[in-house]
C-alpha positions as CSV (number, residue, x, y, z in Angstrom):
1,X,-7.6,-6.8,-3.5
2,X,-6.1,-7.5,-6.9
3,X,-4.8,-9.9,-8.8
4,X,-1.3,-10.9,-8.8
5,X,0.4,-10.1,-12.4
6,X,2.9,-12.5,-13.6
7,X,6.1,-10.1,-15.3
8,X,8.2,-12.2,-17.5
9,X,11.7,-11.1,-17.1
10,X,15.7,-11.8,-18.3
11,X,18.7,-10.9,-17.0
12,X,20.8,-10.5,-13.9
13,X,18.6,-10.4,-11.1
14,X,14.9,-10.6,-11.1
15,X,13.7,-7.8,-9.1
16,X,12.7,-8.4,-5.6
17,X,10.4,-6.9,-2.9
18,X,12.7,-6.3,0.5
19,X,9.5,-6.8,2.3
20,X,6.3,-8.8,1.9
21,X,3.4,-5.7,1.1
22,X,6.2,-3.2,-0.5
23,X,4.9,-1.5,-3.2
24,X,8.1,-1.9,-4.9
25,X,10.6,-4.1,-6.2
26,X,14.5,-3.3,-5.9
27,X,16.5,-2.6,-8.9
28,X,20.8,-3.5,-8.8
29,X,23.1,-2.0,-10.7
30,X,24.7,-4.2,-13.5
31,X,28.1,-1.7,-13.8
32,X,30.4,-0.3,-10.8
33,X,30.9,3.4,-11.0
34,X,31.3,6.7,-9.4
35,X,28.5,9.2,-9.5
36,X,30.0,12.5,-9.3
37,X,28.2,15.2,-7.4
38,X,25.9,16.8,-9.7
39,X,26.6,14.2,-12.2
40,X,23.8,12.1,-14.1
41,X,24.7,9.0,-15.4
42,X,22.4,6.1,-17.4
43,X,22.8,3.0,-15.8
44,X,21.9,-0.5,-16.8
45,X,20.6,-3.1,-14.9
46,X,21.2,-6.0,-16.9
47,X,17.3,-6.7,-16.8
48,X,14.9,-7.0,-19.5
49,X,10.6,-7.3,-18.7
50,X,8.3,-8.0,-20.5
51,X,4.8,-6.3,-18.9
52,X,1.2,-7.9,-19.6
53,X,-0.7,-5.7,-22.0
54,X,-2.4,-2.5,-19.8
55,X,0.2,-2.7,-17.3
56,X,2.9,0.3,-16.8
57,X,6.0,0.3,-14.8
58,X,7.4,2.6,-13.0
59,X,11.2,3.3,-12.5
60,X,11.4,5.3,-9.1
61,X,14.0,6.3,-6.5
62,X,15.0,4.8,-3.5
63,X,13.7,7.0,-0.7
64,X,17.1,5.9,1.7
65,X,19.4,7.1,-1.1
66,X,17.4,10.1,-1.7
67,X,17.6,11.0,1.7
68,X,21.1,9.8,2.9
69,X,23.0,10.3,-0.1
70,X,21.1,12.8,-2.5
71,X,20.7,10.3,-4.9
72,X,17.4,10.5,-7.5
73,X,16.4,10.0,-10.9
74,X,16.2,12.6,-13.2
75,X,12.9,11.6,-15.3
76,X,11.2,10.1,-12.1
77,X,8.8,8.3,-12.6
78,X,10.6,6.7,-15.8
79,X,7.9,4.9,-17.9
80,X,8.4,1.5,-19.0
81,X,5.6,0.7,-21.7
82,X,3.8,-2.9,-21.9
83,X,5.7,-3.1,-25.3
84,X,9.4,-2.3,-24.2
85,X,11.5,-5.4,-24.3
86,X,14.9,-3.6,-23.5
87,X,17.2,-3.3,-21.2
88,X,15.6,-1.7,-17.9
89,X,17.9,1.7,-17.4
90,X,18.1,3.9,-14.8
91,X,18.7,7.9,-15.1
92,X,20.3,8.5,-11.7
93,X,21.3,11.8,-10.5
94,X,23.6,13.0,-7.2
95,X,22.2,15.9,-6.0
96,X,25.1,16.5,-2.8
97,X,26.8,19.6,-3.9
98,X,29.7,17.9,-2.3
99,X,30.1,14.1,-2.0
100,X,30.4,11.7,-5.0
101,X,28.3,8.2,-4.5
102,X,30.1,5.0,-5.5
103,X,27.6,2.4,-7.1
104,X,29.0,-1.3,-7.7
105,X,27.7,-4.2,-9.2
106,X,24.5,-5.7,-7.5
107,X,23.7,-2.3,-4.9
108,X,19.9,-1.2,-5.3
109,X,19.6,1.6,-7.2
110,X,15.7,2.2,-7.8
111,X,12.6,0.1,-7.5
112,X,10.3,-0.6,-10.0
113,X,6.4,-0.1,-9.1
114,X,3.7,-2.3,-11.8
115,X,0.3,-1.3,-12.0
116,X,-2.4,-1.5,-14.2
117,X,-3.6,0.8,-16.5
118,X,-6.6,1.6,-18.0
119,X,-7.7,2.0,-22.0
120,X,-8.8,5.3,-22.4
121,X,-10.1,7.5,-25.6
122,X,-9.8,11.1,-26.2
123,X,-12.8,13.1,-27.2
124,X,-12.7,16.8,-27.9
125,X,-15.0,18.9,-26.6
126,X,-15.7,22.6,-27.1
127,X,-15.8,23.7,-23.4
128,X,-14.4,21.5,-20.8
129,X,-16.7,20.5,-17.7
130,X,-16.4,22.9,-14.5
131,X,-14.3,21.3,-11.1
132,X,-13.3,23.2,-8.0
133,X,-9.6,23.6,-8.9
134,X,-10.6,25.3,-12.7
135,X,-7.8,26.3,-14.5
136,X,-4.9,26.4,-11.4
137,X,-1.8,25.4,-11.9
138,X,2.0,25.5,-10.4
139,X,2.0,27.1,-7.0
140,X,-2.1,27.5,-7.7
141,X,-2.6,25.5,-4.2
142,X,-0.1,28.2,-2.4
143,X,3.4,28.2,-2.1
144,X,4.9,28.9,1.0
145,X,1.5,29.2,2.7
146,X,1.2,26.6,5.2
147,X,-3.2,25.9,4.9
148,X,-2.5,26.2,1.3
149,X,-4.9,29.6,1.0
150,X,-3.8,33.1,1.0
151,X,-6.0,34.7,3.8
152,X,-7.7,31.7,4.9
153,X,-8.4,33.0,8.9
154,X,-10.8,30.6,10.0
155,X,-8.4,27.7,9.5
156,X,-7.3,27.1,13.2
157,X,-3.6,27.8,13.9
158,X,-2.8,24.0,15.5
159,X,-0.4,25.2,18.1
160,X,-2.4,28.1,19.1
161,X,-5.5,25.6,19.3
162,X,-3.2,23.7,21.6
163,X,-2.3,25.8,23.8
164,X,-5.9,27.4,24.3
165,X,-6.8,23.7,25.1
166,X,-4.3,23.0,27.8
167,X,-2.0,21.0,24.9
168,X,-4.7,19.0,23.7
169,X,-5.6,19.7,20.1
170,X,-8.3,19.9,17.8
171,X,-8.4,17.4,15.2
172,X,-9.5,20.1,11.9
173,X,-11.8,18.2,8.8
174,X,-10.0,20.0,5.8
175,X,-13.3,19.0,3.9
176,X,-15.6,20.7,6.1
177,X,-13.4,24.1,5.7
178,X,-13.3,23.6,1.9
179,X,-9.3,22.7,2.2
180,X,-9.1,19.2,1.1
181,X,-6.2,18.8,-1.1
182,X,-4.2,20.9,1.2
183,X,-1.7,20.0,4.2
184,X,-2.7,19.1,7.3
């Protein structure tokens, strides 16, 4: 468990967690507008933190407004530094091809996650240390591939498995077929 942080903030509304465990706290709106589809739009929220040192928060969307209205945010995660005493500020983007989204004063917009963050140094090195992934990047893990591997056949097909087993199925460890990392 960790400690609870205390975030100093001004403003409008403080931001608040709908439910006790959330991860993260609702941001409102401070101005009424219409988002346009397509349209991006920088929005204040009329609040202004101030994060203990080695803390970081996040600006991130709401996941009902993603999914209901095609609403996001542009640079998500947006970064707000330990340092940064202005205005929180929201880059929200409507994705619908079609529908504009009205916003107005006080509607949750994003939520804002804390956490902790650690010092760190970096050191050069000639030659960087070996790992399992090596030098793969975007679409390295396999796009479009459901196990995640081009030609992995001794990954067991889970409806296939099911059906051989009168509809009960096998419960797969990714780890033990070298697959962790990849969806189950």
């Amino acid at each position: 468990m960790t400690e609870a942080v205390d975030v100093l903030w001004t403003g409008n509304a403080a931001p608040v967690f709908a439910k006790p465990g959330d991860a993260g706290a609702d941001l409102v709106s401070a101005e009424s507008f219409v988002l346009a589809p397509g349209e991006r739009r920088l929005v204040g929220t009329g609040l202004a933190i101030a994060l203990p040192d080695q803390h970081v928060g996040f600006v991130v969307p709401r996941s009902g407004l993603a999914a209901k209205h095609g609403i996001t945010i542009v640079n998500a995660p947006g970064t707000i530094d330990s340092g940064y005493r202005g205005e929180v500020k929201v880059a929200l983007l409507n994705t619908d091809a079609t529908e504009p989204y009205a916003v107005q004063v006080g509607d949750r917009i994003a939520q804002l996650i804390v956490l902790p963050v650690p010092r760190v140094t970096f050191t050069q090195v000639t030659e960087l240390p070996e790992s399992v992934r090596g030098q793969g990047g975007f679409g390295s893990s396999g796009y479009g591939d459901r196990t995640g591997h081009q030609g992995s056949a001794d990954v067991v097909d889970a409806e296939q498995d099911t059906e051989r087993n009168g509809g009960a199925g096998t419960p797969v460890d990714m780890h033990e077929q070298g697959l962790e990392g990849t969806r189950s």
